[in-house]
VOKE-352598 format. One record per residue (C-alpha): y, z, x; residue in one letter. Coordinates in nm, 2 decimals. Layout:
<north=Y; up=Z; east=X; aa=a>
...
REM end
This chain:
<north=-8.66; up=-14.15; east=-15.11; aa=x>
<north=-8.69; up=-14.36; east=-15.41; aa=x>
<north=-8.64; up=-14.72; east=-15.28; aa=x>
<north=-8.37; up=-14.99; east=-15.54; aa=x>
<north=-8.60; up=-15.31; east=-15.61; aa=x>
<north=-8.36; up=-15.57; east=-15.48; aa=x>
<north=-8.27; up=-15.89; east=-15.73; aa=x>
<north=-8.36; up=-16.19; east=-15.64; aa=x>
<north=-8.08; up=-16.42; east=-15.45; aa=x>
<north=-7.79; up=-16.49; east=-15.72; aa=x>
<north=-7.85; up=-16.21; east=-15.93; aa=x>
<north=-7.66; up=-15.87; east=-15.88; aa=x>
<north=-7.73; up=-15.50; east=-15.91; aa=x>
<north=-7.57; up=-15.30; east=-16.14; aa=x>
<north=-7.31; up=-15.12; east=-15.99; aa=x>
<north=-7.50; up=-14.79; east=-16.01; aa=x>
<north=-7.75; up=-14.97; east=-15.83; aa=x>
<north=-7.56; up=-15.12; east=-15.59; aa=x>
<north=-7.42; up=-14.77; east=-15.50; aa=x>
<north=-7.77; up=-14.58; east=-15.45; aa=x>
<north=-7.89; up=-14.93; east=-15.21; aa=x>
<north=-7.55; up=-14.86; east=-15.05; aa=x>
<north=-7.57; up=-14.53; east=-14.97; aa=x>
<north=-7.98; up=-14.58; east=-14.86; aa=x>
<north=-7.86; up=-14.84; east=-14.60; aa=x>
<north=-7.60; up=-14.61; east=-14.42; aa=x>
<north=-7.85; up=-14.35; east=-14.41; aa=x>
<north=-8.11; up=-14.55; east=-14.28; aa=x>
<north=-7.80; up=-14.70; east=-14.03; aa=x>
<north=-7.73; up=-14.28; east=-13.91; aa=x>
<north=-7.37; up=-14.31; east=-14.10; aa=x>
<north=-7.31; up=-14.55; east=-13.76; aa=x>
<north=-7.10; up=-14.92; east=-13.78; aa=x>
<north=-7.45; up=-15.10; east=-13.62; aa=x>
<north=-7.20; up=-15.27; east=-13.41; aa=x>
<north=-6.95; up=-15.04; east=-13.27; aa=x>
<north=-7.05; up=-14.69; east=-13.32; aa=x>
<north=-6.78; up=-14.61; east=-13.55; aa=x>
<north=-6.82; up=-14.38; east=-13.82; aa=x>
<north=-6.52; up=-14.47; east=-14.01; aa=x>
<north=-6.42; up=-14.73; east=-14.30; aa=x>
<north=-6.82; up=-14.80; east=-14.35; aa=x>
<north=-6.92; up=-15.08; east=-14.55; aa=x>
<north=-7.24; up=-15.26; east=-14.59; aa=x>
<north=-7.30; up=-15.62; east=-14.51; aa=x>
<north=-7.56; up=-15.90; east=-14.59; aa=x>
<north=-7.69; up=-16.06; east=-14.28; aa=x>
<north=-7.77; up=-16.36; east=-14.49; aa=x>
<north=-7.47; up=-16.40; east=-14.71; aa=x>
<north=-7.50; up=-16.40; east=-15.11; aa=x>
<north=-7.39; up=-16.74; east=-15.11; aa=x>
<north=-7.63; up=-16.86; east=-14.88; aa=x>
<north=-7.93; up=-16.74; east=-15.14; aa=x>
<north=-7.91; up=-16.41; east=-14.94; aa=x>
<north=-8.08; up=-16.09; east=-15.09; aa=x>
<north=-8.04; up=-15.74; east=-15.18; aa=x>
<north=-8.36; up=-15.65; east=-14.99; aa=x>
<north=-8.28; up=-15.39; east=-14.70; aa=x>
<north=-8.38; up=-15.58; east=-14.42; aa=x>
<north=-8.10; up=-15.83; east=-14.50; aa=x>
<north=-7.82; up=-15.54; east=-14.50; aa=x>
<north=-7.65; up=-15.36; east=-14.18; aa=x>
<north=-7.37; up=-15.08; east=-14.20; aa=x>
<north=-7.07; up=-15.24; east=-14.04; aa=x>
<north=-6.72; up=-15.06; east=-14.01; aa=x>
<north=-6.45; up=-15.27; east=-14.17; aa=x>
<north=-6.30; up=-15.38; east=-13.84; aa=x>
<north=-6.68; up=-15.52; east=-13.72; aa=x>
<north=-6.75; up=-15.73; east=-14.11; aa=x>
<north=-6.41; up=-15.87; east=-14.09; aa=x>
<north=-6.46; up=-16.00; east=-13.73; aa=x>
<north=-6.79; up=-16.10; east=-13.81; aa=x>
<north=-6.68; up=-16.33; east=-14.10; aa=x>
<north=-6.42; up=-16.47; east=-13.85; aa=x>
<north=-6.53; up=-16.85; east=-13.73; aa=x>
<north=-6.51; up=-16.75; east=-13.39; aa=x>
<north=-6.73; up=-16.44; east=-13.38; aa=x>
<north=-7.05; up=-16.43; east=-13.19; aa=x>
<north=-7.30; up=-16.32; east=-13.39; aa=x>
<north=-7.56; up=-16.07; east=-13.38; aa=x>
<north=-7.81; up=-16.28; east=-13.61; aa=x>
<north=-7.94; up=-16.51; east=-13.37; aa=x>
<north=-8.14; up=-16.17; east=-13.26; aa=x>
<north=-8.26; up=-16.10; east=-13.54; aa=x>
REM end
């Protein structure tokens, strides 16, 4: 699998990019929410958010199901980074 050479922090792929890293990351994730299991309404997440100088690099993205990223980026949500 041909690998998408991330951008460094502030900088952002070109959509086309962005899609091929985005599909990658769910396949490497099984198609699976890393939270929950679910296999529905998929979308991928940076661990250490763009604004916070966060990259594109794989390590720094997890498939989350739109119910898990929204809680996550809720105040109150305990978060699985401090494992990580």
């Amino acid at each position: 699998m041909k690998r998408i050479k991330a951008k460094r922090p502030g900088q952002r792929l070109d959509p086309e990019s962005y899609g091929q890293l985005r599909k990658q990351i769910l396949q490497r994730d099984g198609w699976r929410c890393q939270v929950c299991g679910s296999r529905k309404d998929l979308q991928v997440h940076h661990k250490q958010l763009r604004s916070q100088q966060g990259s594109d690099d794989d390590l720094n993205l997890i498939t989350l199901c739109a119910g898990c990223h929204e809680a996550l980026h809720r105040p109150c949500f305990i978060s699985f980074r401090s494992n990580q």
